[in-house]
C-alpha positions in Angstrom: 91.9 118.6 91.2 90.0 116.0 89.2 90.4 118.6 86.1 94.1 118.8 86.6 94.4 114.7 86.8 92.3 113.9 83.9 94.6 116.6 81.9 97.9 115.5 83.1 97.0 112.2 81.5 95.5 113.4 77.9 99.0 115.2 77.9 101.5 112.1 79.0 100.9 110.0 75.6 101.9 112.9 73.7 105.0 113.8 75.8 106.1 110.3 75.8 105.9 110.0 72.0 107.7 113.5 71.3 110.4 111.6 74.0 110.7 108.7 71.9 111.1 110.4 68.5 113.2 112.7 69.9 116.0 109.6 71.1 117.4 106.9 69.0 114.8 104.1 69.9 112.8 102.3 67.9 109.1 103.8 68.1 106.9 102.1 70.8 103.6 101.7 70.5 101.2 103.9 72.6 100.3 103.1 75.8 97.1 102.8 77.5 96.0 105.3 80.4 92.7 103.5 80.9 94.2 102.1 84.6 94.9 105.5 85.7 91.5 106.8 84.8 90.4 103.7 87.1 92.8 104.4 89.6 91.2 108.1 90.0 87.6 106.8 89.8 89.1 104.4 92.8 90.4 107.1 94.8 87.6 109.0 94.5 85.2 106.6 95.6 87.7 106.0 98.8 87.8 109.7 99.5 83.4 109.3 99.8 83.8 106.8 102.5 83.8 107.7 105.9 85.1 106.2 109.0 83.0 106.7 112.5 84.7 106.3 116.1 83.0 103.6 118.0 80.9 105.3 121.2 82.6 103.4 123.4 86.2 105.9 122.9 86.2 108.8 124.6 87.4 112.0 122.1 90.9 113.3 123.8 91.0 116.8 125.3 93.3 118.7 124.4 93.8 120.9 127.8 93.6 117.8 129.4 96.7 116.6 127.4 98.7 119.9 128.3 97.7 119.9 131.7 99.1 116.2 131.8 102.5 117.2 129.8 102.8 120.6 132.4 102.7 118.7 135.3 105.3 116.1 134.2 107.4 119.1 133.1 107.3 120.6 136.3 108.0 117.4 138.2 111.5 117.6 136.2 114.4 118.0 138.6 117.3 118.5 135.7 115.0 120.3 132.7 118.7 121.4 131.7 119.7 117.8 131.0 116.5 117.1 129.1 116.4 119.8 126.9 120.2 119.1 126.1 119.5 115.4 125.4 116.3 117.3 123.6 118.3 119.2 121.3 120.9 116.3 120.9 118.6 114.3 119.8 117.5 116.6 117.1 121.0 117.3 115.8 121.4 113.6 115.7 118.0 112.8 113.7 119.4 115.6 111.3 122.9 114.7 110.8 121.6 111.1 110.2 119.4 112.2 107.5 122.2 114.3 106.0 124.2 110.7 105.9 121.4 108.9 104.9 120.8 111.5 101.5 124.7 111.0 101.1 124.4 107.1 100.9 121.5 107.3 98.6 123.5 109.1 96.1 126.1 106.8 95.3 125.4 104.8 92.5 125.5 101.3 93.4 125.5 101.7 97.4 121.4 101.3 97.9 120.7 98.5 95.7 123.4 96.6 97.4 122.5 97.8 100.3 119.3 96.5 100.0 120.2 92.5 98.7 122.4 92.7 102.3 119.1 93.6 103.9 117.1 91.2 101.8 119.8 88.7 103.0 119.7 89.5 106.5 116.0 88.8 106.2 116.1 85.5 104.7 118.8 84.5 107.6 117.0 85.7 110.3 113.7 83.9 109.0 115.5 80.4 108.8 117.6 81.4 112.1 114.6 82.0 113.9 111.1 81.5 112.3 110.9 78.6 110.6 111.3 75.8 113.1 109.5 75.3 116.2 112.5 75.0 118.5 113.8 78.3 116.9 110.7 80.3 117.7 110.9 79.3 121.1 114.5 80.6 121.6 113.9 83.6 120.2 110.6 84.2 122.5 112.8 83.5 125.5 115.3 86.4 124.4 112.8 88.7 123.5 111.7 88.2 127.3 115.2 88.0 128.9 115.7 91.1 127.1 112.3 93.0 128.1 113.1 91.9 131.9 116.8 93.8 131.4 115.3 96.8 129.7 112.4 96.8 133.0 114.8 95.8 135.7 113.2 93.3 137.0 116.0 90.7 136.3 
């Protein structure tokens, strides 16, 4: 894989020159690909490291973990419903992604799109994050909120 890096980047100074002769641009000067030689001496010196579990976690079991699922499945009184809210589900996650791919092909739509979001943001910080009063009123919704979801309001 190191082979086909190292040659993908001998070959990206040449095809970026052809490019530029080929359109009606001034000529560029070269560019550099010493950072993405670093960049792959980086990556491979991450791939060398290795992370070890502490001994205090136990490793999951796998049977254990179907065993556990099974008997939840077979305490199901409608299995109907929940493979129809299942399947819904799905459908829904799909269809949304379908819309989603539809948005992001418009022009314009995801940049602006994104400034509402980065404007949203920047509201909801001063709303609620920046002042001391403000944090506390949005702690005690958060937990009137969690008591609704639980039912223990």
């Amino acid at each position: 894989m190191a082979a086909a890096l190292s040659a993908t980047a001998v070959m990206l100074p040449r095809l970026s020159i052809m490019a530029i002769r080929c359109s009606g641009l001034p000529q560029l000067p070269a560019r550099s690909f010493s950072t993405t030689i670093k960049q792959l001496s980086v990556t491979r010196r991450s791939s060398m490291f290795q992370i070890k579990a502490s001994e205090g976690t136990s490793p999951v079991d796998a049977n254990e973990l179907f065993d556990d699922l099974k008997e939840k499945w077979d305490a199901l009184e409608n299995k109907p419903t929940v493979i129809v809210y299942g399947g819904g589900a799905v459908v829904a996650i799909w269809l949304f992604s379908i819309f989603i791919s539809a948005v992001n092909s418009v022009p314009l739509l995801p940049k602006i799109l994104e400034l509402v979001g980065l404007g949203y943001t920047g509201w909801f910080v001063y709303r609620y994050l920046l002042f001391k009063s403000s944090r506390r009123e949005l702690a005690t919704d958060i937990e009137s909120i969690k008591k609704k979801f639980t039912g223990t309001e």
